[in-house]
C-alpha positions as a Markdown table, in Angstrom:
| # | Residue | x | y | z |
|---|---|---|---|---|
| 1 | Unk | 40.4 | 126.9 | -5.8 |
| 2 | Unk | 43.7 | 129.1 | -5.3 |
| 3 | Unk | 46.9 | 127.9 | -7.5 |
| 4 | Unk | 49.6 | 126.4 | -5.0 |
| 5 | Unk | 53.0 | 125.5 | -6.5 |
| 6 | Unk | 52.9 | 121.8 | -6.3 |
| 7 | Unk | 56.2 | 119.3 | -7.4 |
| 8 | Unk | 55.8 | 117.8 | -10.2 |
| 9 | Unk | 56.9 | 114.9 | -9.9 |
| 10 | Unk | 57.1 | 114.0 | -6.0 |
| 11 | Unk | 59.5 | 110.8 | -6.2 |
| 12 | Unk | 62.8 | 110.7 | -8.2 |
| 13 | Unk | 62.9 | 110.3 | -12.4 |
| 14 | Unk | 65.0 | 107.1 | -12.1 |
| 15 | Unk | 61.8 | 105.3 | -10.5 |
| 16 | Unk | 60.0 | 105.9 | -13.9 |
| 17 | Unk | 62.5 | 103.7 | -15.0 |
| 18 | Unk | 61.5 | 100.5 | -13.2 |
| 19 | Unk | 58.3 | 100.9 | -12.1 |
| 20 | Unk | 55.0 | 102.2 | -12.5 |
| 21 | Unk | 53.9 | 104.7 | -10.4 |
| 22 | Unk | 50.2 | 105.8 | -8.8 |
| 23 | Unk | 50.8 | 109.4 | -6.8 |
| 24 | Unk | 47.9 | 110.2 | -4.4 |
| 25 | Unk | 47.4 | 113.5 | -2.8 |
| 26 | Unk | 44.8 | 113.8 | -0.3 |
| 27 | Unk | 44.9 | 115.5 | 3.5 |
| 28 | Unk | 46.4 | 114.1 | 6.3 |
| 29 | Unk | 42.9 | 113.5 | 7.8 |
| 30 | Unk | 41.6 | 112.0 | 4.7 |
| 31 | Unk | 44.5 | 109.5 | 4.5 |
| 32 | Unk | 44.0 | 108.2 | 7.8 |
| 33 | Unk | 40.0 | 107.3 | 6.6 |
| 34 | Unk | 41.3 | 105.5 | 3.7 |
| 35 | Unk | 42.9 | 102.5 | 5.7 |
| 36 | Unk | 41.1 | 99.7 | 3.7 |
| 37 | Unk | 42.1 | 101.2 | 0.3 |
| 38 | Unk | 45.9 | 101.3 | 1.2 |
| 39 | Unk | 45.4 | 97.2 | 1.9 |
| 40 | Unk | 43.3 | 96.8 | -1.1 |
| 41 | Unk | 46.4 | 98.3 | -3.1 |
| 42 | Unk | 48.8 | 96.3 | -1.0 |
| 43 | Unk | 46.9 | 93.1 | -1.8 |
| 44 | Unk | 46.8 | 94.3 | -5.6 |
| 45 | Unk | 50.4 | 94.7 | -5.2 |
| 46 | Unk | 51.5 | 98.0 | -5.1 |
| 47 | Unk | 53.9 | 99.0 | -2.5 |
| 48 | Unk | 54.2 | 102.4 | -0.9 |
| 49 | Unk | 57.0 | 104.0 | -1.7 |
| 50 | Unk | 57.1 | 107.0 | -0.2 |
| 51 | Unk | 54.6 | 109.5 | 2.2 |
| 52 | Unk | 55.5 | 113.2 | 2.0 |
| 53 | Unk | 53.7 | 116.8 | 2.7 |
| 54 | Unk | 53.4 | 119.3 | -0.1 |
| 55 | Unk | 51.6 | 122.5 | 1.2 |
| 56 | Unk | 49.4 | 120.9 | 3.7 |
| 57 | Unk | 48.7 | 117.9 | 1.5 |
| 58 | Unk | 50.0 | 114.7 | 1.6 |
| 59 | Unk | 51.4 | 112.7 | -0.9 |
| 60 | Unk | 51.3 | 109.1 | -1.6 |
| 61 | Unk | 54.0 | 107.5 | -3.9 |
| 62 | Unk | 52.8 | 103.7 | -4.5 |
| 63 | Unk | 54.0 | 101.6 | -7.2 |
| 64 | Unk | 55.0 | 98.3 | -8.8 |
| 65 | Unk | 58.0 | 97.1 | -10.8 |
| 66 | Unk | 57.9 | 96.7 | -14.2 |
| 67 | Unk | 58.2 | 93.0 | -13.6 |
| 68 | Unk | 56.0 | 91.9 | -11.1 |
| 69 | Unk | 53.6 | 93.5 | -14.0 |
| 70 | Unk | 54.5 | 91.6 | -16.2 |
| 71 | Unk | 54.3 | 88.5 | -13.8 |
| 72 | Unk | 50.9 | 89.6 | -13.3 |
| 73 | Unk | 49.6 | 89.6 | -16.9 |
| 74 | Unk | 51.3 | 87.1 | -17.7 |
| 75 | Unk | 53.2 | 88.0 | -20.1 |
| 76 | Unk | 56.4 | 87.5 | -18.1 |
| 77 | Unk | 59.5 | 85.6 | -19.8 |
């Protein structure tokens, strides 16, 4: 495996903030086979936040607020 320069951290700092974040990084071809995993996170409710290419790869920004996770647990107000 050769050493590519890779961003690390492919969405702004301020989303750390407010939400946690999942990054996936896969190929373009790959991403288009993985249709039933992006509802599955969808239906777990993560959103996709943002798509973008990082030398040939594509990255996947999904994420939730730190909110709805509480909401989700419970543990809400």
């Amino acid at each position: 495996m050769s050493p590519r320069k890779r961003a690390s951290r492919p969405y702004p700092v301020d989303w750390e903030r407010v939400a946690e974040l999942r990054v996936f990084r896969t190929t373009p071809h790959e991403w288009e086979k993985l249709i039933r995993w992006r509802s599955d996170m969808r239906r777990k409710g993560w959103r996709l936040l943002q798509v973008s290419s990082d030398a040939g790869d594509l990255v996947a920004v999904f994420g939730r607020t730190k909110e709805e996770l509480l909401e989700r647990t419970g543990s809400g107000p």
